[in-house]
C-alpha positions in Angstrom: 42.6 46.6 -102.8 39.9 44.0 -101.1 40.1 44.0 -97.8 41.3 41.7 -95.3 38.2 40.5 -93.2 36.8 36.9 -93.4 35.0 35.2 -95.7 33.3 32.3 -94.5 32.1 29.6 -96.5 28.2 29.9 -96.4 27.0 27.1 -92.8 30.7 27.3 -91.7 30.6 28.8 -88.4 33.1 31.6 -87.3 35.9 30.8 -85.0 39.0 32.6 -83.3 41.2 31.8 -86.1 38.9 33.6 -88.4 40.4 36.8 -86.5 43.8 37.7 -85.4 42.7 39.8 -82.6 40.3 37.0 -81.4 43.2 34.3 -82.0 45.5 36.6 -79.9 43.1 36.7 -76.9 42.7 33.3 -76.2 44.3 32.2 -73.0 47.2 30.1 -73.1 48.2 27.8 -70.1 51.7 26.6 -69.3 53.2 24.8 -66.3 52.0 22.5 -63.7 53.1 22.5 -59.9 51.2 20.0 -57.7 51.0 20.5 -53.5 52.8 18.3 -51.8 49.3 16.4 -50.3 48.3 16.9 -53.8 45.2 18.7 -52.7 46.0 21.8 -55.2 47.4 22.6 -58.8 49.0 25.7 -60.0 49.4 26.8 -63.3 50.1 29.5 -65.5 47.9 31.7 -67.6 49.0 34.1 -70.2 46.2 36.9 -71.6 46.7 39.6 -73.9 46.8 43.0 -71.6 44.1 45.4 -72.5 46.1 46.9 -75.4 46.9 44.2 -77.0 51.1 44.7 -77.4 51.9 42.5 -74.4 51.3 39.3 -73.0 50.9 39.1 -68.8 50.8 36.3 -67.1 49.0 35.2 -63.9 48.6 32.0 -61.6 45.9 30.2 -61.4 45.0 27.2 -59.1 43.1 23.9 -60.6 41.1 21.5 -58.4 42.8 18.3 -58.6 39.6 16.4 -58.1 38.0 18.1 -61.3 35.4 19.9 -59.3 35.7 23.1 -58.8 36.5 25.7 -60.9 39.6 27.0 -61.6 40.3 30.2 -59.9 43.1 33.2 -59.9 44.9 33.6 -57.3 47.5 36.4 -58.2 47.3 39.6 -60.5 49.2 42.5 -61.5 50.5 44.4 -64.3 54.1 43.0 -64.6 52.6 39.3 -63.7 53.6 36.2 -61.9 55.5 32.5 -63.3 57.6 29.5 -62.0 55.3 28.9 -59.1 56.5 26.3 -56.6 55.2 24.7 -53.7 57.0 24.7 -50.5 56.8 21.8 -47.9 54.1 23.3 -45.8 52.1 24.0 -48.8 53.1 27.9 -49.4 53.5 29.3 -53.0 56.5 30.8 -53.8 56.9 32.8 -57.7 58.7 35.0 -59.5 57.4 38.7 -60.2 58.5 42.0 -60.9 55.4 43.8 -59.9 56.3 46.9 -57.0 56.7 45.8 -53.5 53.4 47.4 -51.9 55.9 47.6 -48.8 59.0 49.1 -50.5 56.9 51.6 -53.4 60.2 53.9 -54.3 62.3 50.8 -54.8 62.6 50.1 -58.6 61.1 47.2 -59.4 62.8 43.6 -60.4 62.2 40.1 -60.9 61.4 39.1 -57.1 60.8 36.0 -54.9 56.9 36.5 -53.8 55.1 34.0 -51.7 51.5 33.3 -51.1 51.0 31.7 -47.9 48.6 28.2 -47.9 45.9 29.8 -45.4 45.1 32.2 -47.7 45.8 35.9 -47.5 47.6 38.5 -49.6 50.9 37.5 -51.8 54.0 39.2 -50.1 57.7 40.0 -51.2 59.8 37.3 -49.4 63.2 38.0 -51.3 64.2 41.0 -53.7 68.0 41.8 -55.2 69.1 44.5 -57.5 69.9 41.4 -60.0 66.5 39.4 -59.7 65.8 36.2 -59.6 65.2 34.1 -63.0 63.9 30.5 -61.3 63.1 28.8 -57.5 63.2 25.4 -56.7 61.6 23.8 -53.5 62.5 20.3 -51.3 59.5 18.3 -51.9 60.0 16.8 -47.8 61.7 19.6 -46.0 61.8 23.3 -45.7 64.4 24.6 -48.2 64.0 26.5 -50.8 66.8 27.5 -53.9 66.9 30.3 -56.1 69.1 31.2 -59.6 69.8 34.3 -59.9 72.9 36.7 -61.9 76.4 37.9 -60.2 78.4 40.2 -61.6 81.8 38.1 -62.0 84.1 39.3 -59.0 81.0 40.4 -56.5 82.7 39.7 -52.9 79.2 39.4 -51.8 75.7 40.4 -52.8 76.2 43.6 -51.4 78.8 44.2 -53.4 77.1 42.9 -56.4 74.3 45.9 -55.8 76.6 48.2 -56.0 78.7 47.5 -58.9 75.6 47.1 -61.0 74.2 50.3 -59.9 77.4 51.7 -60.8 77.4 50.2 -64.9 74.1 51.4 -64.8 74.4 55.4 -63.5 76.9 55.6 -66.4 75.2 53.4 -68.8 78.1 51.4 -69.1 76.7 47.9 -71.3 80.2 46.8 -72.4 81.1 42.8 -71.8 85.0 41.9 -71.7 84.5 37.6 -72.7 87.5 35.2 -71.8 84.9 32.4 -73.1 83.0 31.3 -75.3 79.9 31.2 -75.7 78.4 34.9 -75.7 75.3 35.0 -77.0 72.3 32.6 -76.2 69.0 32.4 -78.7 68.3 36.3 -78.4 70.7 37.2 -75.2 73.7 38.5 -74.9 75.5 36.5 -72.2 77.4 38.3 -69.4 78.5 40.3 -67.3 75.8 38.7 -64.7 76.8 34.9 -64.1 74.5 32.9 -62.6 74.4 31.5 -59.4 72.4 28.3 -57.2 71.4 30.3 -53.7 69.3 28.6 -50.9 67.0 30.4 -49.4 67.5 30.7 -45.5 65.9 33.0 -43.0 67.5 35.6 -42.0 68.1 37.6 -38.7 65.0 39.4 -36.7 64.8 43.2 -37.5 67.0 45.6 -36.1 67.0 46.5 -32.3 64.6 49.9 -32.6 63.0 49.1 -35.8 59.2 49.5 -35.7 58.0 45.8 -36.0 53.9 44.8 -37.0 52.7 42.1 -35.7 52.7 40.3 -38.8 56.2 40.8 -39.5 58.8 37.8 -40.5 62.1 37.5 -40.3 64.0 38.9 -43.4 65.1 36.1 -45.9 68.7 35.9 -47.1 70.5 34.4 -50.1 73.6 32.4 -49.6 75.5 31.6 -52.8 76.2 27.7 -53.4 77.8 28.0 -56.3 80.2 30.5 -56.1 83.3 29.3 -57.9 81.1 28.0 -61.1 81.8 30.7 -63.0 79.6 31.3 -66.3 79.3 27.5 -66.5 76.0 27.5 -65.0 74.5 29.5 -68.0 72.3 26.5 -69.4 72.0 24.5 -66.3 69.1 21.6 -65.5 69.0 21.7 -62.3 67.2 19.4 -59.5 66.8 19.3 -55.4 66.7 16.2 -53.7 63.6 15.2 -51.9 65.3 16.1 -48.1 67.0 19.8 -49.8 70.1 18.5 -48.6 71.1 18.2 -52.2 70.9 20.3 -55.5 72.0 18.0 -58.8 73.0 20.5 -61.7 74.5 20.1 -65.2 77.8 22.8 -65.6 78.9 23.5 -68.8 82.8 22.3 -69.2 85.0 24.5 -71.6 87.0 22.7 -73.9 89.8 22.8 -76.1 88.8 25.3 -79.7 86.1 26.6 -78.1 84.1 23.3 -77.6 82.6 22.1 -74.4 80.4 19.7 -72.6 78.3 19.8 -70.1 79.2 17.7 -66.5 76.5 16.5 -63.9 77.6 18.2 -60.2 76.3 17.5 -57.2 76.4 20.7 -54.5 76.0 19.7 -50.9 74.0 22.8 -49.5 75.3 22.2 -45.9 78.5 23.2 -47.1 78.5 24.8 -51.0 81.0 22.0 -52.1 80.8 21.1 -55.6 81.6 17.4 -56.3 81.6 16.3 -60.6 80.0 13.2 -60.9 79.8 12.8 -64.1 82.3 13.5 -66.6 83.0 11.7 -70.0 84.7 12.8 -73.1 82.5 12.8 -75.9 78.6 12.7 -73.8 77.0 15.2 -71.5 75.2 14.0 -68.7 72.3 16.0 -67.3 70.0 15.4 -64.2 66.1 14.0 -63.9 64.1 14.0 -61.0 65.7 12.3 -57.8 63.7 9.2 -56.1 61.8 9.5 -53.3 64.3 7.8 -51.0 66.5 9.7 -52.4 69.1 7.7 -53.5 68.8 7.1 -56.7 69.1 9.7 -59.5 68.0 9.2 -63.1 70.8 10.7 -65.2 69.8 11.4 -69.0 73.1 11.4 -71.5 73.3 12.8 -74.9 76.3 11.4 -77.3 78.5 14.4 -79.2 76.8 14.2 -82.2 79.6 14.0 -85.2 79.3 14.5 -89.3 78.5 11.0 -89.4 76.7 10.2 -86.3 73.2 11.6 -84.9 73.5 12.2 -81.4 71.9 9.2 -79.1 70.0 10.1 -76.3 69.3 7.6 -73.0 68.1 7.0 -70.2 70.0 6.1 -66.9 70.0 5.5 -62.7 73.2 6.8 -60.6 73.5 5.4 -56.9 73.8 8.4 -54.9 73.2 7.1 -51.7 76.9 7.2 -50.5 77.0 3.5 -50.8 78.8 3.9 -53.8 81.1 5.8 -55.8 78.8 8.1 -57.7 80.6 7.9 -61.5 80.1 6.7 -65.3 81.2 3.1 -63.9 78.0 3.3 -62.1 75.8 4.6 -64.6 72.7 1.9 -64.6 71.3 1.8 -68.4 67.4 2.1 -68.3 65.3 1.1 -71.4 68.0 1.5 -73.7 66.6 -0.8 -75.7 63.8 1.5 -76.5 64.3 3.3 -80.0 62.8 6.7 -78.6 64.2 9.9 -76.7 62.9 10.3 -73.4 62.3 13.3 -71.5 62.3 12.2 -67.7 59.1 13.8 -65.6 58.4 12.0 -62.7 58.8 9.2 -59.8 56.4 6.9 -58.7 56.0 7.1 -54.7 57.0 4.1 -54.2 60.2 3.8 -56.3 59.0 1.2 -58.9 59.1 2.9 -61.9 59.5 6.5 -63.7 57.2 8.4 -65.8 58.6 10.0 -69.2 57.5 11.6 -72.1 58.5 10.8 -75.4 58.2 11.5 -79.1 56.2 9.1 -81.1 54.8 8.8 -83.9 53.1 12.4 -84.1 52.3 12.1 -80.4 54.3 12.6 -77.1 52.4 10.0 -74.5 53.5 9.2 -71.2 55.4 6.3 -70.7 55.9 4.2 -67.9 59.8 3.1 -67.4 59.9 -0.1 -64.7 63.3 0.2 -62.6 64.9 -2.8 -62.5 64.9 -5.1 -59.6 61.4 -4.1 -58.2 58.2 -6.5 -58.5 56.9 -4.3 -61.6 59.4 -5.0 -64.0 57.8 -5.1 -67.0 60.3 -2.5 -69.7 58.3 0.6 -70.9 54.9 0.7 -70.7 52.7 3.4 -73.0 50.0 4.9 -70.0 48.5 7.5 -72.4 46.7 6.2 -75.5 45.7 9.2 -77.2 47.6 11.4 -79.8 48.7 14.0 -77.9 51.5 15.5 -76.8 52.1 15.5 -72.7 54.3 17.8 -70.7 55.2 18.7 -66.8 54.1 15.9 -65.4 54.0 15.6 -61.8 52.3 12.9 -59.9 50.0 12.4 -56.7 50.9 11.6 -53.4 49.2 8.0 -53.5 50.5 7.7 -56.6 47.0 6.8 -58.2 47.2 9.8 -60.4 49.3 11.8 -62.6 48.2 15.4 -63.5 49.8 16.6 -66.8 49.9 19.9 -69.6 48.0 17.9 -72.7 48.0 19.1 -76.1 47.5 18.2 -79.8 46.8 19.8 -83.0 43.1 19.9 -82.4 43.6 21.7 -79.1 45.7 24.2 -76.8 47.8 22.9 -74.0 45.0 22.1 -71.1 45.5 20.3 -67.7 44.4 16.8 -67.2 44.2 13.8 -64.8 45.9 11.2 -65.8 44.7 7.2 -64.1 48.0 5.5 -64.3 45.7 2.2 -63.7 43.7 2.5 -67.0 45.6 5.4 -68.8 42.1 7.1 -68.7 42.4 10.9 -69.0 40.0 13.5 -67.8 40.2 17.5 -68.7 40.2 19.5 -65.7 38.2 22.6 -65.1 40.5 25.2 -67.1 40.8 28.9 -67.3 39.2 28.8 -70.7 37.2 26.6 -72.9 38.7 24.7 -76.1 38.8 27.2 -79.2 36.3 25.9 -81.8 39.0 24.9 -84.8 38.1 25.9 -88.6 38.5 22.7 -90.1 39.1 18.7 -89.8 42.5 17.1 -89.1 44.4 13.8 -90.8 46.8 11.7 -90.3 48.5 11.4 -93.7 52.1 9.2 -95.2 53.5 8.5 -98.2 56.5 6.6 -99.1 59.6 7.9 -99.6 62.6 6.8 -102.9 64.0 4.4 -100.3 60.9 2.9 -99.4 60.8 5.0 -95.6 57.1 5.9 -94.0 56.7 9.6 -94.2 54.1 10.5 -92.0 52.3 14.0 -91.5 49.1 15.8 -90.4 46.8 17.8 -92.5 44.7 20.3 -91.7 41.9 20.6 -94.4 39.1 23.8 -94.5 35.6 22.0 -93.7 34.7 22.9 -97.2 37.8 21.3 -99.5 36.2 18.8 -101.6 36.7 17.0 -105.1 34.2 19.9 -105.8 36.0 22.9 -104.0 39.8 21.6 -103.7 41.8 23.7 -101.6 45.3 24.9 -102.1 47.9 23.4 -100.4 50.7 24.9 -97.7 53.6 23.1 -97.2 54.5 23.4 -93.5 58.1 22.6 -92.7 59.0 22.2 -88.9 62.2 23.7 -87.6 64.5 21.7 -85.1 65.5 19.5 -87.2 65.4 17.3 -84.2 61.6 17.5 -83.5 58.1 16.4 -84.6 54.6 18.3 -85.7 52.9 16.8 -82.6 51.9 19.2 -80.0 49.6 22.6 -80.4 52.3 25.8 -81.0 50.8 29.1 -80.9 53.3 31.0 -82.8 53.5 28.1 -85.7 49.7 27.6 -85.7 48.2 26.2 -89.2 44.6 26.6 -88.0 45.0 30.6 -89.0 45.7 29.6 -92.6 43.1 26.4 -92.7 40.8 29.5 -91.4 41.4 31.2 -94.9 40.7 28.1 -96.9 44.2 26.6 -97.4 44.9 22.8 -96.7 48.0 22.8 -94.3 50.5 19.8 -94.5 52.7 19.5 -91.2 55.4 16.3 -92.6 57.8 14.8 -90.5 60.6 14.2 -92.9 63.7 12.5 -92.2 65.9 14.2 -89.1 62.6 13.9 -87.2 62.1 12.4 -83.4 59.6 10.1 -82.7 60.3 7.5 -85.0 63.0 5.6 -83.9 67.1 6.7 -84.3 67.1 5.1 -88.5 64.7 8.2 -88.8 66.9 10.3 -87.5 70.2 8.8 -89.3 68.7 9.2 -92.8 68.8 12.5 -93.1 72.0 13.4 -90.7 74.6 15.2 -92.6 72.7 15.6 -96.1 69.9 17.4 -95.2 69.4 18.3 -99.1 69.2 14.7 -99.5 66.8 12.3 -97.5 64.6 15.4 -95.6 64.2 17.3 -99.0 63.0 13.9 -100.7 60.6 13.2 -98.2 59.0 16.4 -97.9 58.7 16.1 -102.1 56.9 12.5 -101.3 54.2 13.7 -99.1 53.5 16.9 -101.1 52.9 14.4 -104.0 51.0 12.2 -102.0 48.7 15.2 -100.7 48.1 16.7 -104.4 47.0 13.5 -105.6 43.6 13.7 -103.1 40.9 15.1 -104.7 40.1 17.7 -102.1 43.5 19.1 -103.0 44.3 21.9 -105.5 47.6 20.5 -106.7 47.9 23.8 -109.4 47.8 26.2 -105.7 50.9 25.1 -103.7 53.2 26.7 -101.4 55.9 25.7 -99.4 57.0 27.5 -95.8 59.3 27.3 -92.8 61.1 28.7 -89.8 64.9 28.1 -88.8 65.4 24.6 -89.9 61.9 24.7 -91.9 63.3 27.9 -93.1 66.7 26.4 -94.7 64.5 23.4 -96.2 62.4 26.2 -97.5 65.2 27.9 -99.2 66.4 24.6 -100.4 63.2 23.5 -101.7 63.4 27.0 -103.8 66.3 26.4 -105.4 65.6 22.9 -106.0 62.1 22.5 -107.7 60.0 25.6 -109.3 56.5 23.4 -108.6 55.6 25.7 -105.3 53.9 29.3 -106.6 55.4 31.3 -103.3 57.8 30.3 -100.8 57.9 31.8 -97.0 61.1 31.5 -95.4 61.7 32.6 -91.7 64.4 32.6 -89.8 66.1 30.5 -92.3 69.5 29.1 -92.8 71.2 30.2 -96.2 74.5 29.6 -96.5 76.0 27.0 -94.1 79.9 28.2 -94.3 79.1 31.6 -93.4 76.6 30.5 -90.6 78.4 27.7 -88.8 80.8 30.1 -87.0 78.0 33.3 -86.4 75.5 31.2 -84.9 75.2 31.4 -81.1 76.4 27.7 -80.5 79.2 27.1 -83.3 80.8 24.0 -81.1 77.3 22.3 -81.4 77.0 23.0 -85.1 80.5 22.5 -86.1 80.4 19.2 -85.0 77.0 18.2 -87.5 78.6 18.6 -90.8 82.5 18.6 -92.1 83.0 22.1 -94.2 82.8 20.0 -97.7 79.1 18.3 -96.1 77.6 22.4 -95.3 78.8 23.5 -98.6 77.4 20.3 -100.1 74.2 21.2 -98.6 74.2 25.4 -98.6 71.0 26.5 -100.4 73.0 29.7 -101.0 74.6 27.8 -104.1 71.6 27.0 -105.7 70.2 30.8 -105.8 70.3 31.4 -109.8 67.9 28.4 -110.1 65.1 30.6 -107.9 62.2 30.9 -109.6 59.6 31.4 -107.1 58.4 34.5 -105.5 60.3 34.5 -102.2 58.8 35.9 -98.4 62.0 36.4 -96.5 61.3 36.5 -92.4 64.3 37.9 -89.8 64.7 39.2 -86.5 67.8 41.3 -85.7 67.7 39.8 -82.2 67.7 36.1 -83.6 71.2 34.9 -82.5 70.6 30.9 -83.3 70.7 32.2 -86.8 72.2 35.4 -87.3 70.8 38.3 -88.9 73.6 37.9 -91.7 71.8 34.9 -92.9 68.4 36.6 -93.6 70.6 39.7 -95.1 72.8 37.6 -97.6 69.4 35.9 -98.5 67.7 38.6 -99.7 70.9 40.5 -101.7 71.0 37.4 -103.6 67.5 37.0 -104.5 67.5 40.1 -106.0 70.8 40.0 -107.6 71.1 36.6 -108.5 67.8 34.7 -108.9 65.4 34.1 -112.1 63.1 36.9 -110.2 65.9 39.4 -109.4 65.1 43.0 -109.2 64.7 44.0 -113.2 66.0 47.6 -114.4 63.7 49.6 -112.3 64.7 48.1 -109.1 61.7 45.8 -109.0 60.9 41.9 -107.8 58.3 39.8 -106.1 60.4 39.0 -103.6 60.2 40.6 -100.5 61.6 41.2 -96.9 60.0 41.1 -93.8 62.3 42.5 -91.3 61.7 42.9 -87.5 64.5 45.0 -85.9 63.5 44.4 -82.4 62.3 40.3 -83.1 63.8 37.4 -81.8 64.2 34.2 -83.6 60.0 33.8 -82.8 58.4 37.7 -83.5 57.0 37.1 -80.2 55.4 40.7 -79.6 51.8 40.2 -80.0 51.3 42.7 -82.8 54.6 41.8 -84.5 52.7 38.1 -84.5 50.1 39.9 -86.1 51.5 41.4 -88.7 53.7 38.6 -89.6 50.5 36.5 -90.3 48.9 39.4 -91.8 51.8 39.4 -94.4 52.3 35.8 -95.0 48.4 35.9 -95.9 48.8 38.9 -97.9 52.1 37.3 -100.1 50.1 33.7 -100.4 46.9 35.3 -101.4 49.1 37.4 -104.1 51.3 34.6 -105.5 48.5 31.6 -104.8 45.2 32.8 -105.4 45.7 35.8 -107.4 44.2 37.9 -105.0 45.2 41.1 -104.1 44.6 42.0 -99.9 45.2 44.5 -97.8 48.6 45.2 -96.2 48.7 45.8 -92.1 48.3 49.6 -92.0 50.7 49.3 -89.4 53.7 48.8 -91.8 52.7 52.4 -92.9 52.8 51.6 -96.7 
């Protein structure tokens, strides 16, 4: 066989993507925390460790200003994430890295803080349980934790000991009164998690040698004691003064349905007070404003068979003035035909900043509240096509600082002037990989006359001359959009080998407007599968395209269109299916959130639109992709799909057992493959089965796979 090394295109230069190893290595940045005199930024940097099968993770702080460089300021083995800045301008994270005080202790998941004035990061907070997340009161001294209880623990001593106890006789058994049980790639249960605040502690023991550096202990009192596992999923916010922690609780329902509540917890006391609670929406909780009083309240609709779910925006008095309730709910933009993600107040109360799907980019919005003097609706402050996350914003409010991505570059911090909308790249970690190849915004019209729009990533070399072939990128969701840099979905890797890659955003997709959305709810082998057909026919007709070469791929809801697409036209010369849907009646009550699925389609709708019926009309060689750990869509699916290929379809195994098809199977892979040489190989066999089926060729296999 050839080998699998890269060929580049005589005056092309080499980039990362030219290289798996290389494209692994690259640093990848994710969350933002701002001081509170917005004098530093923290973020998070995740490197390959120095074998290559892990990926740790380190903090690193920015300079706000843009002039110095960015520097590390923790680093270990086990790593550090969810940093947080205290009132005083401490840095409090999460790490399971040993306690240099406590060596014998087996590490977990601890509170660490690394004190403003410099100095070495210390062990503030440890339990047998960890800790998954901390929260900090932007104008006082409190600090709030969630962390796992064992479901009866009288207290958290009692909560050590019952877990060491399931764990000295390996005891992994759960006993569910509930449903759900299983969450992505988790198994729910026994732990149940908890809201603490942090609180000091008393002074060391009478007799106890003291240093004279030594603190007083911190303690974890539970707020949240009687929530049970209704917490699991919960968005949670602290009020500006930490008198206040705002939380969404899932409520169980009647036939294992459920919704989720907005509570308020007073922290003086642990009392849990439902604000929020409406049959048929679920309310969850945005940043509080800076007076406090006002809390922006985001509300999703039950989606039904015929209905797309609505998403909006919203203010709730919580002053105490008034009754805190659904009567008091204050719409805010709902005029706007986009789904807002909340970020940020301005200082002084006038408006909100958002993020938002649109139109292949997420920008930052600005959201006037009504009744101040800059009520003017929603106002676009970022004019680029990018995609913008954790947003926070300065003091003065002048500036906002923001995680900016697109498909021409990884996630990166920026400044953001909220005068002008002018953005400027801080100093990062790393520098901008070099990308192999050009990108395009690209539509085509759809049967009913509907704008399907779409990137394309083209090899520098595809010309009338030298067309490329064509991939077919389906995005998964359905609810989402092709607009911000993904490293595990990344086209650049396949551009780098000399395909074209179209990324479509077929009906079901956010961004533009609810219509989009509506056309393809409840049929998705109808309006999404038509417009992915439309823009593959509009991409072929270029001249730098190879319309003979086509291939069509997906993951999860890419992964069912994929399969649908298979049994539905023969034009594609391989298919790559991951994660993938296959037939809906078997996987609406398996998946890990059946009350949210059974509510999209009626049984008649999922067996209109099962792909699994359609499997004798297969006629293209078929990559099948699964995780055992991927409990969104179950194992079962990927299983059924492959017995069927080779039993049923126009390529099924002939009389010596043999087919094109094949099976990619990860038995310790979520819904993802997110171990760095699983990643690896799954590119290194999606290359292999394209270059086999598409180009003829014949590469090498991943030695790993031992074949």
């Amino acid at each position: 066989m050839a080998n699998q090394n890269p060929v580049i295109p005589d005056g092309q230069p080499l980039t990362p993507f030219h290289d798996l190893d290389h494209y692994l290595s690259i640093p990848r940045v994710s969350g933002l925390a701002l001081s509170p005199d917005g004098s530093r930024l923290v973020t998070t940097v995740s490197t390959l460790n120095g074998n290559g099968t892990e990926f740790a993770t380190a903090l690193w702080e920015l300079d706000p200003a843009g002039q110095k460089h960015a520097r590390r300021i923790t680093r270990s083995a086990k790593g550090e994430a969810g940093a947080a800045f205290a009132a005083n301008g401490d840095v409090y994270f999460t790490s399971a890295r040993p306690d240099p005080d406590s060596p014998e202790e087996e590490p977990v998941n601890a509170l660490w803080l690394l004190p403003a004035d410099g100095g070495e990061a210390r062990v503030v907070l440890s339990r047998p349980g960890g800790i998954s997340r901390v929260m900090t009161a932007r104008d006082a001294d409190a600090a709030f934790v969630t962390a796992e209880v064992l479901a009866g623990s009288a207290d958290e001593a009692d909560d050590a000991e019952r877990r060491k106890a399931r764990k000295g006789k390996k005891v992994a058994a759960i006993l569910h009164s509930e449903y759900p049980v299983r969450y992505w790639d988790a198994d729910l249960g026994p732990g149940q998690p908890r809201i603490f605040s942090v609180e000091a502690g008393e002074d060391a023991a009478p007799g106890r040698p003291s240093t004279v550096d030594a603190t007083a202990p911190l303690v974890l009192r539970n707020l949240t004691a009687g929530a049970g596992p209704r917490l699991r999923e919960a968005e949670t916010v602290v009020s500006p003064d930490g008198t206040t922690v705002y939380s969404s609780y899932t409520k169980p329902l009647a036939r294992a349905d459920s919704r989720s509540v907005l509570v308020a917890v007073d922290v003086a006391s642990g009392s849990l007070k439902v604000l929020l609670d409406q049959e048929g929406m679920s309310y969850f909780p945005g940043p509080v404003s800076p007076d406090g009083k006002t809390l922006v309240v985001l509300s999703e609709s039950d989606s039904t068979p015929q209905q797309a779910p609505e998403i909006r925006l919203h203010l709730l008095d919580v002053s105490g003035a008034a009754a805190a309730d659904a009567a008091g709910l204050q719409p805010l933009a709902h005029d706007w035909d986009r789904w807002p993600k909340p970020a940020a107040w301005l200082p002084d109360g006038s408006a909100l900043l958002v993020t938002a799907d649109d139109d292949g980019a997420s920008p930052v919005f600005r959201v006037s509240v009504p009744g101040t003097a800059a009520e003017v609706g929603v106002t676009r402050v970022t004019q680029d096509e990018a995609a913008y996350s954790d947003v926070v914003v300065s003091p003065e409010g002048r500036y906002a600082y923001a995680l900016r991505s697109s498909y021409e570059f990884p996630a990166e911090a920026v400044r953001i002037d909220l005068a002008t909308g002018e953005t400027t790249r801080l100093p990062a970690p790393a520098e901008r990989p070099s990308c192999p190849g050009r990108l395009e915004r690209v539509a085509a019209t759809a049967p009913d006359g509907s704008r399907v729009p779409g990137y394309l990533a083209l090899p520098e070399d595809a010309t009338a001359e030298r067309p490329a072939p064509l991939l077919l990128w389906i995005h998964g969701g359905p609810l989402g959009s092709w607009n911000a840099w993904t490293w595990r979905w990344n086209p650049w890797l396949l551009t780098a080998k000399g395909y074209a890659v179209l990324l479509p955003d077929p009906a079901l997709s956010t961004g533009y407007g609810q219509a989009h959305i509506q056309r393809g709810w409840g049929s998705w082998g109808k309006a999404p599968f038509t417009d992915l057909m439309a823009i593959t026919d509009a991409a072929v007709e270029r001249p730098d395209i190879d319309q003979d070469r086509t291939a069509a791929m997906g993951g999860s809801f890419g992964g069912y269109m994929a399969n649908w697409v298979a049994g539905n036209t023969d034009r594609f010369k391989a298919i790559i299916t991951h994660a993938s849907l296959w037939a809906l009646d078997q996987f609406g009550p398996t998946t890990d959130a059946s009350q949210y699925w059974l509510k999209e389609m009626t049984e008649e709708m999922a067996l209109e639109n099962s792909p699994h019926l359609h499997a004798e009309k297969i006629s293209s060689p078929m990559l099948v992709i699964h995780g055992d750990k991927d409990y969104r869509v179950p194992i079962g699916e990927g299983l059924r799909l492959w017995y069927e290929l080779l039993s049923k379809s126009r390529l099924a195994a002939d009389q010596d057992g043999q087919t094109p098809h094949r099976f990619l199977y990860f038995p310790d892979e979520n819904h993802w493959v997110l171990q760095p040489q699983h990643s690896k190989v799954w590119y290194q066999v999606v290359e292999w089965f394209l270059a086999k089926n598409v180009l003829g060729q014949d590469l090498d296999l991943p030695e790993e796979l031992g074949l």
